[in-house]
C-alpha positions in Angstrom: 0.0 0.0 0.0 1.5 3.1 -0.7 1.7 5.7 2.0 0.1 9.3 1.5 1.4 12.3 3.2 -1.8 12.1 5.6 -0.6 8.7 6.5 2.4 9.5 7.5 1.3 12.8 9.7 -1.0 10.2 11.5 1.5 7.3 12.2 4.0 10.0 12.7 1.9 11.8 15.2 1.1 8.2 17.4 5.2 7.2 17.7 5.9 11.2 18.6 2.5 10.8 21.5 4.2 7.3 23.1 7.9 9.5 23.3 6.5 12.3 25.2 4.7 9.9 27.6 8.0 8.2 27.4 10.2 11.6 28.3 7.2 12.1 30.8 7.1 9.1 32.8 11.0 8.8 32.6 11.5 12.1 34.4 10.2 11.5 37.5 13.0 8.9 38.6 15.7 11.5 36.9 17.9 13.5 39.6 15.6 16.9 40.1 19.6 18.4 38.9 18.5 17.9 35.7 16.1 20.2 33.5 14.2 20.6 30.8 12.8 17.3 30.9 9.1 18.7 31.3 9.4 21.1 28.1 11.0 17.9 26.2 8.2 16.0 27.3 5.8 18.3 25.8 7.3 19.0 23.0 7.0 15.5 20.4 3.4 15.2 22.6 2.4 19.2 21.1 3.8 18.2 17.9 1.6 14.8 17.7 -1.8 16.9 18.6 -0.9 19.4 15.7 -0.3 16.3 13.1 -3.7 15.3 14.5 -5.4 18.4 13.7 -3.9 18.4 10.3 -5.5 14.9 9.8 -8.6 16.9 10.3 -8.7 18.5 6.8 -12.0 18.4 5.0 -13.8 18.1 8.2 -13.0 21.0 10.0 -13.2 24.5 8.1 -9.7 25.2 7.2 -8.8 28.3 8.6 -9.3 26.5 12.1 -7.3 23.4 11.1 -4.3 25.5 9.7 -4.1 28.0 12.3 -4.1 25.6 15.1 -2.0 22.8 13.4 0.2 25.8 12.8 0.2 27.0 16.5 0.5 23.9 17.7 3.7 23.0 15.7 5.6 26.1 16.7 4.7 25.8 19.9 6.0 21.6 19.6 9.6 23.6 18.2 9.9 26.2 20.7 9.0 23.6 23.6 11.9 21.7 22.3 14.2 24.4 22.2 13.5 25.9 25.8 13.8 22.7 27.6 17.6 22.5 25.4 18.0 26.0 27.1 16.7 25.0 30.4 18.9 21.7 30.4 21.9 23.7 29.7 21.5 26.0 31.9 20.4 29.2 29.5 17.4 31.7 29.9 14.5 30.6 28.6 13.5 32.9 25.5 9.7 32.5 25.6 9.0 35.8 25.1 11.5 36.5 22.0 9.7 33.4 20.3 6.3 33.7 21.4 6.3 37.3 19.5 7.9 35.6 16.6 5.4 33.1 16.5 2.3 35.8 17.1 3.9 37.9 14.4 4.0 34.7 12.0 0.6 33.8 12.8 -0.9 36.7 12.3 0.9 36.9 8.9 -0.6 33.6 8.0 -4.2 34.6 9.2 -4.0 37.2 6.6 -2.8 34.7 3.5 -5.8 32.1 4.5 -7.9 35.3 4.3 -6.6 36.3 0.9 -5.4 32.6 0.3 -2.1 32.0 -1.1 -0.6 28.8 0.0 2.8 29.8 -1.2 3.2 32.7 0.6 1.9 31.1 3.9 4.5 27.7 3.5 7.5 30.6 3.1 6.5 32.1 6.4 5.9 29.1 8.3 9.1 27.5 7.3 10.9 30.7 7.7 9.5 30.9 11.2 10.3 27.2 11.9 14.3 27.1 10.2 14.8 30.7 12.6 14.0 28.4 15.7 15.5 25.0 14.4 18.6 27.2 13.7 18.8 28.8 17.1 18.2 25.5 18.8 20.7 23.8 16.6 23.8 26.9 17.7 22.9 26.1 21.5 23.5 22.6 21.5 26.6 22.7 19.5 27.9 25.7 21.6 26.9 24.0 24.8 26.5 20.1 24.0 28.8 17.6 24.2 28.6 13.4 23.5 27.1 11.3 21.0 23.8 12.8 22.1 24.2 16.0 21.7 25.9 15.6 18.0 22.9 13.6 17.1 20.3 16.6 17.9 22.5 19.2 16.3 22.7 16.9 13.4 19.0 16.5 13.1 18.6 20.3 13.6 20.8 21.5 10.9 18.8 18.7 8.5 15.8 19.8 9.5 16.5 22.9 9.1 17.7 22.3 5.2 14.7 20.3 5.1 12.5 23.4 6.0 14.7 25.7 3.8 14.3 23.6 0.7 10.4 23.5 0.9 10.2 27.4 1.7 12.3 27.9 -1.4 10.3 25.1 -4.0 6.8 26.2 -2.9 6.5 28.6 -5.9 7.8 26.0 -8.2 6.0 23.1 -7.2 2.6 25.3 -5.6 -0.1 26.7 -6.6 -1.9 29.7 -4.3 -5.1 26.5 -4.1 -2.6 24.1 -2.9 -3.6 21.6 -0.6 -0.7 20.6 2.5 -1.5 16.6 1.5 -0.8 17.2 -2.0 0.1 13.4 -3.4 3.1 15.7 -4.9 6.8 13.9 -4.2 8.2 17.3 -2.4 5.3 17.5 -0.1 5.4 14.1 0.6 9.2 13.9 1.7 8.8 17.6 3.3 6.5 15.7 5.2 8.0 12.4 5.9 11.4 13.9 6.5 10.0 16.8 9.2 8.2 13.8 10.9 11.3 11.6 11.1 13.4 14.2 12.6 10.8 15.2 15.5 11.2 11.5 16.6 15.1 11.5 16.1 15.3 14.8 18.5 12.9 12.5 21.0 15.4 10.3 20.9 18.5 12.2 20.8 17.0 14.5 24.3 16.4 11.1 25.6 19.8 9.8 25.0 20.9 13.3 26.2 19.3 13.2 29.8 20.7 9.6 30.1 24.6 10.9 29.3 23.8 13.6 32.0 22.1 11.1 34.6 25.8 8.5 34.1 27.6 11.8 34.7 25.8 12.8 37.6 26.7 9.2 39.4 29.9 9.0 38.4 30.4 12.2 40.1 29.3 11.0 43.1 31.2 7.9 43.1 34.1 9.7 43.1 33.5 13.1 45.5 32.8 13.0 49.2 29.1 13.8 49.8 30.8 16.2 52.5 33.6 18.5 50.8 33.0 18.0 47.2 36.8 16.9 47.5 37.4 13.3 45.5 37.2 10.0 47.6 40.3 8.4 48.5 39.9 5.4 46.1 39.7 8.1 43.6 42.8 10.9 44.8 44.9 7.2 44.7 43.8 6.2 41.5 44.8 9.4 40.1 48.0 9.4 42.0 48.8 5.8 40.1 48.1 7.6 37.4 50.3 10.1 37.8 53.3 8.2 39.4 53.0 6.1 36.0 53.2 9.2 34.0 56.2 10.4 36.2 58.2 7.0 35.9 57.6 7.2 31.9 58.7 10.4 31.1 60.5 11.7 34.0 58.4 15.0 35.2 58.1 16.3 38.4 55.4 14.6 40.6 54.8 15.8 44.5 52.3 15.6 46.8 51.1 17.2 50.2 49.5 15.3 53.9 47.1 17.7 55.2 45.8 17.0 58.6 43.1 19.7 60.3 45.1 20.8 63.6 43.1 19.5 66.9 40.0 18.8 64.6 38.7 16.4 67.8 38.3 19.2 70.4 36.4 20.9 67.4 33.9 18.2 67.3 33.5 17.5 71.1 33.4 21.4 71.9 31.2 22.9 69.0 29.7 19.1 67.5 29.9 17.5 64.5 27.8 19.4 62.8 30.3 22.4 63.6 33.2 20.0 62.5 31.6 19.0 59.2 31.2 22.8 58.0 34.5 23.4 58.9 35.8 20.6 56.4 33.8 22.0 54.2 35.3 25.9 54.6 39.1 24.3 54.4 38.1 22.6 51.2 36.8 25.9 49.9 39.6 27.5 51.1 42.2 24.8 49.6 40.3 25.2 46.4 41.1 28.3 45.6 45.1 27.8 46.2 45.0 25.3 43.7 45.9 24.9 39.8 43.7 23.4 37.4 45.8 20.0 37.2 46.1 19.7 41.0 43.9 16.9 42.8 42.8 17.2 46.3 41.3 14.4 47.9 39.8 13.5 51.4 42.3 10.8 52.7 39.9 10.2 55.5 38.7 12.0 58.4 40.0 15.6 58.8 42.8 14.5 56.6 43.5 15.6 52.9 46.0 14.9 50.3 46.8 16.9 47.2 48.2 15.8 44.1 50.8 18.1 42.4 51.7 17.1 39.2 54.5 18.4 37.2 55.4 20.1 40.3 59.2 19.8 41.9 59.9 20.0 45.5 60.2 23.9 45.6 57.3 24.3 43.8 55.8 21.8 46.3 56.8 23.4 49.4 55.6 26.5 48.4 52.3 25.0 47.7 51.8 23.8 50.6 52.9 27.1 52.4 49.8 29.2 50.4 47.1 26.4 51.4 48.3 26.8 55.1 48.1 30.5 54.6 44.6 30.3 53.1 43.6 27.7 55.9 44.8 30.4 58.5 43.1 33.2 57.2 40.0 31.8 56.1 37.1 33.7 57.7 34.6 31.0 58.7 30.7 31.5 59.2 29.2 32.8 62.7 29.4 30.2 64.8 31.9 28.3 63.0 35.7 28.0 64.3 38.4 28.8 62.7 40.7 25.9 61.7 44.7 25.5 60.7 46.6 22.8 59.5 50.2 20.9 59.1 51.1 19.9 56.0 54.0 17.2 54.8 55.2 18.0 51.4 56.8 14.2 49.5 57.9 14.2 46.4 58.9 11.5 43.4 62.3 10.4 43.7 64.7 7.5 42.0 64.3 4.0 43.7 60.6 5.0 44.0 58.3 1.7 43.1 55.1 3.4 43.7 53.2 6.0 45.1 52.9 4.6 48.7 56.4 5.8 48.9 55.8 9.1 48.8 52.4 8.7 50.4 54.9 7.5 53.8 57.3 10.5 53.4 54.3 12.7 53.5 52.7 11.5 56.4 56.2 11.4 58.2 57.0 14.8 57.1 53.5 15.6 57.9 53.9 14.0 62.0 56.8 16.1 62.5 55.1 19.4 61.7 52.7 18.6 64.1 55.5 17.7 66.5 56.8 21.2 65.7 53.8 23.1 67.0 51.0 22.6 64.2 50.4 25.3 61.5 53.3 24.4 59.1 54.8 22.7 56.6 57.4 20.1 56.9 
């Protein structure tokens, strides 16, 4: 049986309905971290209600069918760009395209009046490839993975796809025309703008996923406490690192940090006290630190920082500006302040792996608490 562009707005507009409800019942186990998933939801769902009311030609007057299957449509694009925007991170532009859309409208409202079907399939594409064109410069400005690649791609074809029929109408139209022309560019207009509302479906889908397996691998490796990694992962980086050093020779230090008298800040103040203080040295470490550093919770009130490429100067001087920050860190009321020793290690020959310079630090690090706290050894 050969397939008629009404046909395939209607089977079209059943797979888009089942997504949405998809993207719908999918978000409410997603992390509440992640947005956009409401406005993605909608989006195929709007789109499938405006192939519907296309269906509808012949039996409803056809001023109501195109201006709502028109509405409806824009509204299905916009709702897929602003939940992009919203997942990213961007202001939502509602406004900016809900004029645009208004202004398009009312443009078409005026060519069903005085009918011209040409004119009306310029605008509306126009309209459409503005938004599709838009959405497809946020997610390659902003979007990373498979994922993302495949809703850019999808974008930038659909957005030829609308081009290309805006520019054939008045070739292949008449001002009479009928949107389910049997005409070969209507029918892969068509077929082709259906197709790609169910690949962007897919693609936010796959999108939301890539961000949900980045979220837990996140936690897996940061302390629920400081932000600071885990020990398994500071370690595994340190291997990492103590590989690289043994290969080709750069420098490779890193620093003991133990919170001085952290106990008497939990039994005087309570933990509660003591865990915002881990948290404030962490800030405060933070900002000491290059890009390439590392800095991990060991355990407890105790922290170790990775220094690659760094020599034992370079090291020691380290250190000395994340003891400094420590000291003059300016906790919140209520909060005490905190200070630290530090013991600085670093990679030398006869080294087999980084649990020799793990023991030099945490030797170095004993005798600058044996030599009154609040230094670097």
């Amino acid at each position: 049986m050969q397939l008629d562009p009404r046909s395939i707005t209607v089977m079209t507009a059943l797979m888009a309905a089942v997504l949405g409800l998809v993207l719908l019942g999918v978000r409410r186990n997603y992390p509440s971290t992640i947005h956009g998933l409401r406005p993605w939801a909608m989006a195929p769902m709007t789109c499938a209600f405006a192939a519907g009311v296309y269906a509808l030609q012949g039996l409803w007057p056809e001023f109501v069918v195109a201006q709502t299957g028109n509405a409806l449509l824009l509204t299905g694009c916009g709702l897929f760009y602003f939940g992009s925007q919203r997942f990213f991170g961007r202001p939502v532009s509602w406004r900016l395209w809900g004029a645009i859309a208004l202004l398009s409208l009312a443009v078409l409202t005026w060519f069903l009046i005085r009918p011209d079907y040409r004119v009306r399939m310029v605008v509306f594409t126009g309209t459409m490839t503005a938004c599709v064109l838009a959405h497809a410069r946020l997610v390659l400005r902003d979007g990373r993975g498979f994922a993302a690649r495949l809703i850019a791609g999808t974008l930038l074809l659909q957005a030829a796809v609308l081009v290309g029929r805006g520019l054939a109408s008045f070739w292949v139209d008449g001002a009479q025309s009928s949107r389910f022309a049997m005409t070969t560019v209507q029918t892969a207009y068509i077929a082709s703008y259906c197709f790609s509302v169910l690949l962007l479906s897919v693609g936010v889908l796959l999108m939301a996923s890539e961000r949900v397996r980045e979220e837990f691998e996140l936690l897996a490796t940061r302390d629920a406490l400081t932000g600071a990694l885990t020990r398994r992962a500071v370690l595994e980086a340190g291997g990492e690192e103590f590989d690289r050093w043994r290969r080709y020779g750069q420098p490779l230090s890193l620093v003991l940090l133990d919170i001085d008298h952290f106990k008497q800040v939990n039994d005087r103040h309570g933990h509660q006290a003591g865990d915002r203080v881990l948290s404030g040295a962490v800030a405060a470490m933070r900002g000491e630190l290059r890009v390439n550093d590392r800095l991990g919770r060991y355990g407890g009130e105790e922290f170790v920082i990775l220094l690659p490429s760094t020599d034992a100067e370079a090291a020691r001087a380290s250190a000395e500006r994340v003891r400094a920050a420590l000291a003059a860190h300016a906790p919140e009321p209520g909060i005490p302040p905190c200070s630290a020793s530090l013991g600085v290690a670093w990679a030398q020959p006869g080294d087999t792996s980084l649990d020799a310079l793990l023991a030099r630090a945490d030797a170095a690090l004993y005798r600058a608490k044996a030599n009154g706290r609040n230094r670097v050894e």
